[in-house]
N, C-alpha and C positions, 0 to 999 in steps of 0.2 A: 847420544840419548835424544837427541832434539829431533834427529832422524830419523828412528824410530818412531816417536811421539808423532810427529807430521805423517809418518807412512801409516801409522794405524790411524789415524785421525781421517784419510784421503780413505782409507778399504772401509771404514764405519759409515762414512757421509756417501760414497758412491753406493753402497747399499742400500740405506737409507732411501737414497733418491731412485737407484733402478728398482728394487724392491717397490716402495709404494708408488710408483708410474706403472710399474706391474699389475698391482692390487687396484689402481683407477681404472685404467683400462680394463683388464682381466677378471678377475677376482671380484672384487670389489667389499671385500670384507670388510670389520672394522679395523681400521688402521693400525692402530696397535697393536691388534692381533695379527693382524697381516704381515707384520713386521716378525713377533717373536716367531711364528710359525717358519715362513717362508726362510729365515734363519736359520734355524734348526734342518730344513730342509737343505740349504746348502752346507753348513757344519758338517751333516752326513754323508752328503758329495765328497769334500774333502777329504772327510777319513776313509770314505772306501776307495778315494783313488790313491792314494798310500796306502791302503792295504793292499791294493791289487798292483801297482805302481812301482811302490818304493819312489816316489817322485819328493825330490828334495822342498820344490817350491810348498807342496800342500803339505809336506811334513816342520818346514818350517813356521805357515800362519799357523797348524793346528797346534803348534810351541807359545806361537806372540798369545794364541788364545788362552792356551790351558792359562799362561803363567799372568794373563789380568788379573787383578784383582778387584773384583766389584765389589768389595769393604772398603775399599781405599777411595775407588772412583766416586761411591754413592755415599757413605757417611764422614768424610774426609774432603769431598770436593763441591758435589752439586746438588745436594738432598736440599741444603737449605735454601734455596732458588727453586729449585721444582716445589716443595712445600708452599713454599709464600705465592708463587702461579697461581696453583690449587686454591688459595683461601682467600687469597685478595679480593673475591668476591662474593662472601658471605657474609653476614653481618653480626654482630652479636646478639642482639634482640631477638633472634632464631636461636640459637645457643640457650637463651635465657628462657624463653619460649617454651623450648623442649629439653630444657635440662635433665630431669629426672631420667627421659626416655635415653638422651645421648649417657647421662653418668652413667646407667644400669651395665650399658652395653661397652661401653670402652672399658669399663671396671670389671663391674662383678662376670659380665659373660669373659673377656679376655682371660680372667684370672680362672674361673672354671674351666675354659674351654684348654689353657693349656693341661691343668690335671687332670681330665676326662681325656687326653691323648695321650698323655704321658704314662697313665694306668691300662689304656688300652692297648698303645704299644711294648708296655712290658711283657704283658703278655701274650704276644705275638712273639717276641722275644723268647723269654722261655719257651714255646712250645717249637719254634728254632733252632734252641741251645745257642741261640750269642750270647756273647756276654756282656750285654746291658745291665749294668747295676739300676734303680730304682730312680735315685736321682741324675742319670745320664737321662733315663727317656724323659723323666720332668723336665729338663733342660731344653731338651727336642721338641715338647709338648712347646714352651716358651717361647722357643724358635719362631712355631707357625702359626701358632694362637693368633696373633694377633695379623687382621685383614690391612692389605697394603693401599695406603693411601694416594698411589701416583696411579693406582689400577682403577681406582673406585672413579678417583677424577675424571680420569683421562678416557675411561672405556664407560660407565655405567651410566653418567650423565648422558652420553646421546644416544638411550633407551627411551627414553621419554618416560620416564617413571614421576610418579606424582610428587609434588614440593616436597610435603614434608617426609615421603618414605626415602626421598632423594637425598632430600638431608641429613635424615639419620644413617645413610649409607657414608655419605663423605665424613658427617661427624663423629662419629664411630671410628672410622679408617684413620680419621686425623689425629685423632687423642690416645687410641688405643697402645700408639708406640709404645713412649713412655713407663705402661703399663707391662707391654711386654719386656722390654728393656730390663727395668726393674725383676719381674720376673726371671727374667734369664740372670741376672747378677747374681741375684739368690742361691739360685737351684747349680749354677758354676760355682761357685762356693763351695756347694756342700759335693760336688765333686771333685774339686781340688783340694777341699778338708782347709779353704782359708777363711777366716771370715768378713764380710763383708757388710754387716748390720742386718734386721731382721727387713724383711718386706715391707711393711707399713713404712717402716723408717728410708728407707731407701722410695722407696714411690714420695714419700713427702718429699723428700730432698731433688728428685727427678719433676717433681709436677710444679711446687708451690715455690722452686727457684727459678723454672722456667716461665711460670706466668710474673715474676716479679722481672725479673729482666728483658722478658719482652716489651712485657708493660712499660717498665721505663725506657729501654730505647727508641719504643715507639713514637714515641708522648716528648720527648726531647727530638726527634728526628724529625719530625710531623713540624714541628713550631717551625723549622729550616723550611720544611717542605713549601708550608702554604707560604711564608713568606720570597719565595725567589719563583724569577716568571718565566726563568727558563727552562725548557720542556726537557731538554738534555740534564741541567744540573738535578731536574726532579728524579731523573731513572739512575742516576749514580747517588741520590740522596740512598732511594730506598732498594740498592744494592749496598751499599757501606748497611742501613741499619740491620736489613734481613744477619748479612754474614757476622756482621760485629755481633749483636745477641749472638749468633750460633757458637762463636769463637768465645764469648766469656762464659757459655753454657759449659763447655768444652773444659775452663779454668777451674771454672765451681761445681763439675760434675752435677751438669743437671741435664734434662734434656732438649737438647740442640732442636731438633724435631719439633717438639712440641711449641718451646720460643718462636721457632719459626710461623707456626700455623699462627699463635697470637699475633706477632706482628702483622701477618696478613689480614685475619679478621679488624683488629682492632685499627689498623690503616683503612680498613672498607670504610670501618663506622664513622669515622672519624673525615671522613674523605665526605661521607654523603648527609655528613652533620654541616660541614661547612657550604656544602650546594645546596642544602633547606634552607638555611643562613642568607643563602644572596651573592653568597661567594663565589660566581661561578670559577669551576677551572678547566685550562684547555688541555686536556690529559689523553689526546688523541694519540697521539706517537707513543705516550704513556703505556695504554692499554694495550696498541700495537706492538713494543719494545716486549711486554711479558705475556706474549699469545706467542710469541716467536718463539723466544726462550720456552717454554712449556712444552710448546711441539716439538724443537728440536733435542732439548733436554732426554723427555721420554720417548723421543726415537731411538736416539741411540742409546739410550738402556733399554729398549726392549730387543735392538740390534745383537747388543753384548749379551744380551739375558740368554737369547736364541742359539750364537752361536757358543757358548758355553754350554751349552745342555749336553755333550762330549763328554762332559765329567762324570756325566751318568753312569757313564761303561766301565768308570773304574769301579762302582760301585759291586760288590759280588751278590750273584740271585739277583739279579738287575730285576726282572720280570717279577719274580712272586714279594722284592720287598716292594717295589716302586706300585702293584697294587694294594700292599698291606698299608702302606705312608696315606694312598689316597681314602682307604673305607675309613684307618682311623679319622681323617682328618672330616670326614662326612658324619660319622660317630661322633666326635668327641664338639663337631663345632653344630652340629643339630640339638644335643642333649644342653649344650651351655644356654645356646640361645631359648629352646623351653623353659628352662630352670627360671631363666632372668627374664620372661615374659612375665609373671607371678610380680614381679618387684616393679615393674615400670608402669602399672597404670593403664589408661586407655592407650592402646596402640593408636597409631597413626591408620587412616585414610579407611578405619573399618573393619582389619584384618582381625581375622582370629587368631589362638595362638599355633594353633598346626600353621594355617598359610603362612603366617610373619616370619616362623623358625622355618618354614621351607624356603620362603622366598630368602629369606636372610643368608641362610647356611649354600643357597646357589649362588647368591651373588657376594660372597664372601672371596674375594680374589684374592690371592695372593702374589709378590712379586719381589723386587726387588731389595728390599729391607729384609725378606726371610732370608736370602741368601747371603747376604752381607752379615745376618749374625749367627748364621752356620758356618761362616766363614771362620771369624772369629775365635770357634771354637777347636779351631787347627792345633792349637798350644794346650787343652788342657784333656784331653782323651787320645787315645790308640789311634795312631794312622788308622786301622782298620774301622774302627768305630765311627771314625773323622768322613772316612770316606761313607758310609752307609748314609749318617746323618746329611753329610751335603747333595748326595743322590736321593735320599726319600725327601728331600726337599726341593730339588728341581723337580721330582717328580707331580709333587704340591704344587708349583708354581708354572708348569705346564698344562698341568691338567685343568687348577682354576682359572687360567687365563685364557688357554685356547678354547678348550671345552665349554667349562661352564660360559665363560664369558660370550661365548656364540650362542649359547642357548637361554641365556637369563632373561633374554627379552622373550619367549617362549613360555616358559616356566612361570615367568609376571603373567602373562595370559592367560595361561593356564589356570594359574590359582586367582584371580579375579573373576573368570567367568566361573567357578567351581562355587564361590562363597556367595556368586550371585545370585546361585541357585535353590 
């Protein structure tokens, strides 16, 4: 096991490293996208040369690949360290600032956008003849509703987008989990026929247990923190608090994720409460320690993302469902974001509501957490059904990432000089 473990560990990181020395010199994309892409690109290498081949060697990685599991890797291992990366340096008083705007959109647009997909893929469905019941596509809807928060970080920030349109893109992405999460509980429920409590009850128990646990082991961690002046004990303080919140999340079914993003904010606040204060502190290696982890974190999950995209093929009608997964997914996350323009007040930086719901519905990335809870849904639908949902989902998270994500700084352009006019 351990040798296994080390051999994919050496094929993910030499990737990693020749892939983006590739993309420096060559390419010069953005990196993370440079990564899922060029991935994909080699994943495809492999399977045609076992197609054409029969070669044991590429028929065995395209095995060690199929059989990852990025539910296990991403909500099980390292989500709650890439989230806290993400947030550590946001503050709450933004948060507080724009609440109205961040609640609209992590809520009521999440909640809309997955049944505006889930209603427009049924009927894609029926006019198919698969056999999607009603509450399967709701579930699907669920899935990708909500925008992925290590895509918004790590790729949209160095667009150069204005504060506060920047902010409500990360804090959006960052809250919105929870929301989907709950969602998906639901809506698997009523396709497995068990019950599970109604929505409201279930988003309470997911939001208002994770902001209470983060809260406190923030707030109890923090007192260790500023008192010790060791720069090492300070990065193992706030690796024990990030995991511990995720792990009693985990106990009291709440959401991991979202504790996580608290603990990051409320460590910012709290961090640059005590440097107003007089307090200075020497948090250089600090910053360095979780710029590291960040980057290499979402290396190799956009590595894994890439070369998983292979699963796509098992999907059937690859071609005409993987463009039906993408219109819904531009349908049903355009009309949410309209809807929930109406409830939020003055937009950010000027925008109207065409631009806001354009710009928003491009830069709506999706990633990793969609596939991890299409995963999941292995156990309660039709192998056949199983596979469509996790191929129009890699289709989602190819498409917003490579695609749009190449173009969103374009699109910003776009619709900035168009409103200028």
């Amino acid at each position: 096991m351990m040798g296994n473990f080390l051999t994919l560990a050496v094929l993910l990181l030499l990737l990693v490293v020749l892939l983006g020395f590739f993309n420096e010199k060559v390419t010069k994309l953005t990196y993370e996208i440079s990564l899922m892409l060029f991935s994909v690109i080699v994943g495809g290498v492999l399977l045609l040369v076992y197609a054409f081949t029969n070669d044991t060697t590429a028929r065995d990685v395209l095995e060690d690949i199929s059989l990852f599991n990025i539910e296990d890797f991403l909500m099980d291992g390292v989500l709650c360290f890439m989230l806290f990366a993400g947030s550590c340096h946001m503050k709450l008083k933004d948060f507080v600032r724009l609440k109205r705007q961040v609640g609209v959109l992590s809520f009521l647009c999440t909640f809309l956008g997955a049944i505006f997909y889930g209603l427009l893929f049924y009927g894609a469905s029926c006019l198919l003849n698969l056999s999607f019941s009603l509450p399967m596509c709701l579930m699907f809807g669920s899935i990708v509703a909500p925008t992925d928060p290590i895509a918004a970080t790590s790729i949209l920030n160095k667009f150069g987008l204005p504060k506060d349109t920047g902010f409500l893109v990360e804090g959006e992405s960052l809250l919105n989990d929870g929301v989907g999460v709950a969602l998906f509980v639901c809506f698997s429920s009523m396709v497995t026929g068990t019950s599970e409590g109604g929505f409201f009850s279930i988003m309470i128990r997911e939001i208002a247990g994770a902001l209470i646990i983060g809260t406190a082991v923030t707030f109890v961690f923090f007192v260790i923190f500023k008192h010790t002046s060791d720069e090492s004990r300070r990065i193992f303080i706030s690796l024990l608090m990030v995991s511990l919140a995720y792990v009693l999340c985990e106990v009291f079914s709440c959401s991991g994720a979202i504790a996580s993003v608290v603990c990051g904010v409320l460590f910012s606040t709290l961090r640059h409460r005590e440097e107003k204060a007089g307090n200075e502190m020497k948090l250089e290696n600090f910053d360095g320690f979780w710029g590291v982890i960040d980057c290499l974190l979402n290396s190799v999950l956009y590595v894994i993302l890439g070369l998983s995209f292979i699963r796509i093929m098992q999907m059937p009608m690859v071609i005409i469902l993987s463009v039906i997964a993408i219109l819904c997914n531009f349908a049903g996350r355009f009309s949410s974001l309209f809807a929930s323009t109406f409830f939020m007040g003055e937009l950010p930086d000027g925008y109207g509501k065409i631009g806001f719901s354009t710009l928003f519905t491009w830069g709506g990335l999706r990633g990793g957490l969609c596939i991890a809870l299409a995963m999941s849904a292995s156990s309660m639908v039709p192998s056949e059904i199983y596979h469509i949902v996790l191929g129009c989902t890699y289709a989602i998270v190819f498409f917003t990432t490579v695609i749009q994500g190449l173009t969103t700084k374009k699109v910003y352009e776009k619709i900035r000089k168009g409103e200028k006019e």
